[in-house]
C-alpha positions in Angstrom: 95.6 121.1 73.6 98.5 120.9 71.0 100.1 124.1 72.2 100.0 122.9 75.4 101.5 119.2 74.2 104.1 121.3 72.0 104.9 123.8 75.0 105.5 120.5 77.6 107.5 119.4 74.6 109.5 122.1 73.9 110.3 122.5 78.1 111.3 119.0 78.1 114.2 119.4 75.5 114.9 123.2 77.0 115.6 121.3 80.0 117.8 118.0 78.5 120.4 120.4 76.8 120.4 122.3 80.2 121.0 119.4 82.0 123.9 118.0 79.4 126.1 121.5 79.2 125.7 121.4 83.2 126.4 117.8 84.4 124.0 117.4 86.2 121.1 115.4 86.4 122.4 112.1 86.0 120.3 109.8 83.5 118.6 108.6 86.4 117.1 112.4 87.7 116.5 112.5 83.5 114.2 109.7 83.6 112.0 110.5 86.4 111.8 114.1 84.9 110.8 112.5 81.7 108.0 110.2 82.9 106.5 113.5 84.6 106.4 115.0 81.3 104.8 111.8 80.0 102.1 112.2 82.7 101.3 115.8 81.7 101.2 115.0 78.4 98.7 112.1 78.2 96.7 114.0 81.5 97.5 111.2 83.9 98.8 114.2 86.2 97.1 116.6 87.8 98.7 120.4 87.9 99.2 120.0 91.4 100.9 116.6 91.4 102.9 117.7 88.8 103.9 120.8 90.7 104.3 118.6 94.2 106.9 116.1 91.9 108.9 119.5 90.3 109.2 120.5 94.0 110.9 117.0 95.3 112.7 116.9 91.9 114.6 120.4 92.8 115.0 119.3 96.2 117.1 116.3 94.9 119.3 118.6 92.9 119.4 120.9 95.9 121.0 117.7 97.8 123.0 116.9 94.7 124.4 120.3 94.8 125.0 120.0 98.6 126.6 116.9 98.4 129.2 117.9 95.8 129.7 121.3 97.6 133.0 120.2 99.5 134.8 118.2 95.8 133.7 114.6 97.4 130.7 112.6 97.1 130.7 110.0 100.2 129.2 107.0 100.5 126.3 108.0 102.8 125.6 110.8 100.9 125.3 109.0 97.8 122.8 106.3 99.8 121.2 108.9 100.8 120.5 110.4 96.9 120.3 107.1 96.2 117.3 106.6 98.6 115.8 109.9 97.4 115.6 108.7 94.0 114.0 106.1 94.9 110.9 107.3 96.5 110.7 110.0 94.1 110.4 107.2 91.3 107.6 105.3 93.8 105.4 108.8 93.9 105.7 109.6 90.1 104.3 106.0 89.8 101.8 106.4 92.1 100.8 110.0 91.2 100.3 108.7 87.0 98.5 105.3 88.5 95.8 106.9 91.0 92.3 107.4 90.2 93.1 111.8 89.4 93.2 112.6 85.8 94.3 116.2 84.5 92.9 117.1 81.0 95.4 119.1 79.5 93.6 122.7 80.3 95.0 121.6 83.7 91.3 120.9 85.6 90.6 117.9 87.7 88.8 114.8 86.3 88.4 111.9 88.7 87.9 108.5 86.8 86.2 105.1 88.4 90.0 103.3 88.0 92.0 102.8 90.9 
């Protein structure tokens, strides 16, 4: 179980100083990737949810990308990242708040809390 803590660790700060030499995420996409980290580490994610949250959070960057492809960021394009940020915070919350608990082996343990 420590390796695994030390491993989520270690990915975590991998992906900070990644994230600082390229630009990009903002603090905000930093955060959110952050708290999922959290939930792995004290097993209030599942392996799937966390997979199903590292899918939405590269399809935000793919939109980031997309949306800084042409040199300008517009204002409906940055309502609509804006908007994706948002329910990507909502299903982190209510992926670490719902009744599935992952140990840290990664299996499923469903607890009486809702």
């Amino acid at each position: 179980k420590q390796l695994v803590r030390t491993l989520t660790l270690l990915a975590l700060v991998a992906t900070l100083a990644t994230a600082a030499h390229a630009g990009w995420p903002k603090p905000r996409e930093l955060n959110q990737r952050a708290r999922i980290h959290q939930g792995v580490g004290a097993g209030s994610l599942t392996l799937g949810e966390t997979l199903r949250l590292g899918y939405w959070q590269r399809d935000i960057r793919q939109d980031v990308r997309q949306a800084r492809s042409d040199g300008h960021v517009t204002f409906r394009e940055q309502a609509h990242l804006q908007h994706e940020l948002n329910r990507q915070s909502r299903r982190i919350w209510v992926q670490k708040h719902d009744a599935q608990r992952g140990d840290l082996d990664g299996d499923l343990i469903y607890s009486g809390k809702r």
